[in-house]
C-alpha positions, 0 to 999 in steps of 0.5 A: 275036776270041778263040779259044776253042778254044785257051782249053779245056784236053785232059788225055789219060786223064782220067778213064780211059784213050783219053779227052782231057777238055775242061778249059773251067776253063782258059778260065773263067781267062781274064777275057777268055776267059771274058767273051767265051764269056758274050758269044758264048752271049748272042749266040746265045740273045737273039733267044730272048726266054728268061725264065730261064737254067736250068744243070747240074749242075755247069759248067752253073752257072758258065756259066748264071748268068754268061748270066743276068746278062749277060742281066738274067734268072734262073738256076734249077740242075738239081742232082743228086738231094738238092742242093736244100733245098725241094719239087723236081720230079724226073727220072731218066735212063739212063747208061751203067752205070745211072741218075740223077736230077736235080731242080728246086725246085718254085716256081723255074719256072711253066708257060708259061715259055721258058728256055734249058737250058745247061751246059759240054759236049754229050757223049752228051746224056743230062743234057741230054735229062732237063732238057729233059724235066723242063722239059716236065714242068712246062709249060716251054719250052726255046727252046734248049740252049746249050753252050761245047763239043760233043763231036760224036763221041759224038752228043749233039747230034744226039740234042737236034737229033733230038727237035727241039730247037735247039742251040748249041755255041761250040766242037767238039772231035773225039775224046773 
C-alpha cells in the first residue's frame, strides 16, 4: 500500500505567511502515486453508479478526468467564469474578500444525470458548495465529492457533509 500522505508536498508561508499549502503535484510526480490516488477515488465513487466525473477548476482537472477514464465515464470542467468557449450555465459564490463565478457549458449535462464533483482539496468548501449548487441548478445529482485531501481545520468538509452531502478524503492534513 502506498502512503499517500508522504507523497503531498508542505511548503511553509505559501501563499502567505502561517499557511503550510499541500502541494498534491508532488504526488501527480509519482507514477505509482498518483495511479494509486486514481485507484483509491475509484474505489470509493464506483459503488455510486456516476455517469459523469464533473472536476474544478483547476487540480480537480487532473484528478477528475484521470477518475473518469479509470472509470469508462465522462469528464465535464467547471471553470472559472470566461474559460469556457460555448453557452454556459452559471454560479457565484462568496470568498472571503468578495465573489467568483464558476460556469459549465450548456450541453455537457442533462438533467437527471448522477455525477461525482472532484477536485484536489477540501479547504473551506466554498468551490465546492457553488459546483454542488450549480449541478442542482441544472437537475443534476451529486452522488458525492471526492477529494485527494482535506483540510479538516478549516471545515469544508463539514459545510458539504451538513447540506447533506456524502464526501470522500483520501488524506487529511491538520493545520493549514
Amino acid at each position: 500500500m502506498i502512503d499517500l500522505h508522504s507523497h503531498i508536498g508542505a511548503v511553509p508561508d505559501y501563499p502567505k505567511q502561517g499557511i503550510i499549502f499541500r502541494d498534491v503535484t508532488t504526488l501527480m510526480q509519482h507514477g505509482d502515486a498518483f495511479a494509486h490516488a486514481v485507484a483509491e477515488l475509484k474505489r470509493l465513487v464506483a459503488d455510486e453508479c456516476p455517469q459523469k466525473i464533473v472536476g474544478v477548476e483547476a487540480r480537480g482537472f487532473i484528478f477528475g478526468a484521470a477518475l473518469a477514464q479509470a472509470m469508462n465515464l465522462g469528464f465535464v470542467p467547471v471553470r472559472k467564469q470566461g474559460k469556457l468557449p460555448r453557452e454556459v450555465h452559471k454560479a457565484s459564490y462568496e470568498l472571503e474578500y468578495g465573489h467568483d463565478v464558476i460556469e459549465v457549458h450548456r450541453d455537457a449535462l442533462e438533467a437527471g444525470n448522477r455525477v461525482v464533483v472532484v477536485d484536489d482539496l477540501i479547504a473551506t468548501g466554498g468551490t465546492a458548495l457553488a459546483s454542488g449548487q450549480l449541478m442542482e441548478k441544472l437537475g443534476v445529482e451529486v452522488t458525492s465529492y471526492a477529494f485527494v485531501i482535506d483540510l479538516p481545520e478549516l471545515g469544508g468538509a463539514n459545510r458539504l457533509r451538513d447540506a447533506g452531502h456524502h464526501v470522500h478524503a483520501l488524506v487529511q492534513f491538520e493545520g493549514h
